[in-house]
N, C-alpha and C positions, 0 to 999 in steps of 0.2 A: 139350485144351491145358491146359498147369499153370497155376498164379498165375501164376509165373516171366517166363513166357513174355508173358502175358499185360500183367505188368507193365511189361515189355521192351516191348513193342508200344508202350503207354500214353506210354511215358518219350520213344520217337523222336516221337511224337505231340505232344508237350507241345513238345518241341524244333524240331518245323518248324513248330506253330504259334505258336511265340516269332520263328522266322525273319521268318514270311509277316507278321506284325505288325509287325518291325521293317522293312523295305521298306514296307508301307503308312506308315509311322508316317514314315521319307524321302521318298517321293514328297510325301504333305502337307506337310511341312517345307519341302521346295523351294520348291512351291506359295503358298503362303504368304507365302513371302520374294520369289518373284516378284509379285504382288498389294501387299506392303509399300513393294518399290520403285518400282511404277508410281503408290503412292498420294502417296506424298510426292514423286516428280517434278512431280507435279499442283499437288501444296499448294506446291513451291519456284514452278513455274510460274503459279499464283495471286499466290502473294504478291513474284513480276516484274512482273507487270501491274497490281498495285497502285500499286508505286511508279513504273510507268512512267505511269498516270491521271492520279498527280498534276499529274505535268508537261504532256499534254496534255491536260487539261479545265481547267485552270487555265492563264492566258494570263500575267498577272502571276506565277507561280512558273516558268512555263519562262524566264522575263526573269530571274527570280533566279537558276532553276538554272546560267543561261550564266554569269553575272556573277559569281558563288559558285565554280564552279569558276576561273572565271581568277582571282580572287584577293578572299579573304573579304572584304576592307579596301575593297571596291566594294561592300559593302549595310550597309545600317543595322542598328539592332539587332533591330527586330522579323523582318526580313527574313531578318539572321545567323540567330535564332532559328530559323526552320524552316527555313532549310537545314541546319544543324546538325542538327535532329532528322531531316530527309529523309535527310541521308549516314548518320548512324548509325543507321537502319532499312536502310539498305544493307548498310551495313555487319556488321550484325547477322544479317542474312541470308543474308551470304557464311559466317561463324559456323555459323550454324546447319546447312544442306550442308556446311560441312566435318567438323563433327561426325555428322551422318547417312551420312554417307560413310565416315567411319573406323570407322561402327559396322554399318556395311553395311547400310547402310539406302538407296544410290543405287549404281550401276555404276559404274565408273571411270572409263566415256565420258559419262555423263553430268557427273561433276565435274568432268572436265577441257573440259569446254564452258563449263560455269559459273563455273570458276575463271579458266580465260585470260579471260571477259569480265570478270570482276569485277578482275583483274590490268590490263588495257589500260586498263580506266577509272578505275580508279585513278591508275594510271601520268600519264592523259591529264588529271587534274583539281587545281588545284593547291588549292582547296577543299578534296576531299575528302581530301587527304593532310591537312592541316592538321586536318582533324576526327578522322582518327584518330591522328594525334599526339599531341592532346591528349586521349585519351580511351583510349590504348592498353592504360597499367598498371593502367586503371579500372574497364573496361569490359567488357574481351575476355581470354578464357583465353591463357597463355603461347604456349602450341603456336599459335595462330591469328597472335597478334601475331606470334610470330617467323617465319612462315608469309607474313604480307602483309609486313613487312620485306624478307624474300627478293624477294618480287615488286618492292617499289619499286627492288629495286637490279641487276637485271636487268637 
């Protein structure tokens, strides 16, 4: 066999194993994005059960949290005080999954679980509308606000 020939052999050689590297190089990618998304469903799901602790390991904050939601102007100040930071750790969390979502970092089923609960309870607290009101243009990127807007007016 000449160079030529031999070169030619070489050159299809180099080319399928450019192929066989790029399908390996996809299956991991996949892979990986699947492992991404089950880890931060974990960490959204972590930091649900955070903020749900608060309320029942604490007997006097689920008094607040009732009270808070029907309407802030029923607790005092230190009490405003952490419900105020209770809702906007809620808050901030519906944030945070919408941004992992838009960046594909959660399924579509998975946000759309998280978002209609975060959407009903909002809807359902006249608190926590008040806490993002006041913390909208401060607080929380456009896209989000105008995002939870939609939802109160639904």
């Amino acid at each position: 066999m000449n160079l030529k020939k031999w070169a030619l052999i070489a050159e299809v050689l180099g080319g399928l194993g450019i192929i066989v590297s790029l399908i390996y190089l996809a299956v991991e990618v996949s892979r990986n994005s699947a492992n991404t998304e089950v880890s931060n469903h974990l960490a959204i799901v972590d930091q649900i059960l955070e903020l749900r602790t608060a309320v029942i390991d604490s007997e006097d904050f689920a008094d607040i949290r009732l009270r808070g939601d029907a309407d802030l102007t029923n607790l005092d100040d230190n009490e405003r005080l952490r419900y105020e930071n209770w809702a906007f750790n809620s808050l901030d969390l519906w944030e945070s999954t919408s941004i992992m979502y838009q960046r594909g970092g959660t399924s579509e089923e998975t946000w759309a679980i998280y978002n209609s609960g975060w959407c009903r309870s909002l809807r359902e607290s006249a608190g926590m509308q008040e806490v993002f009101l006041m913390l909208q243009s401060t607080s929380f990127g456009k896209e989000f606000a105008d995002h939870v807007n939609n939802c109160l007016n639904q």
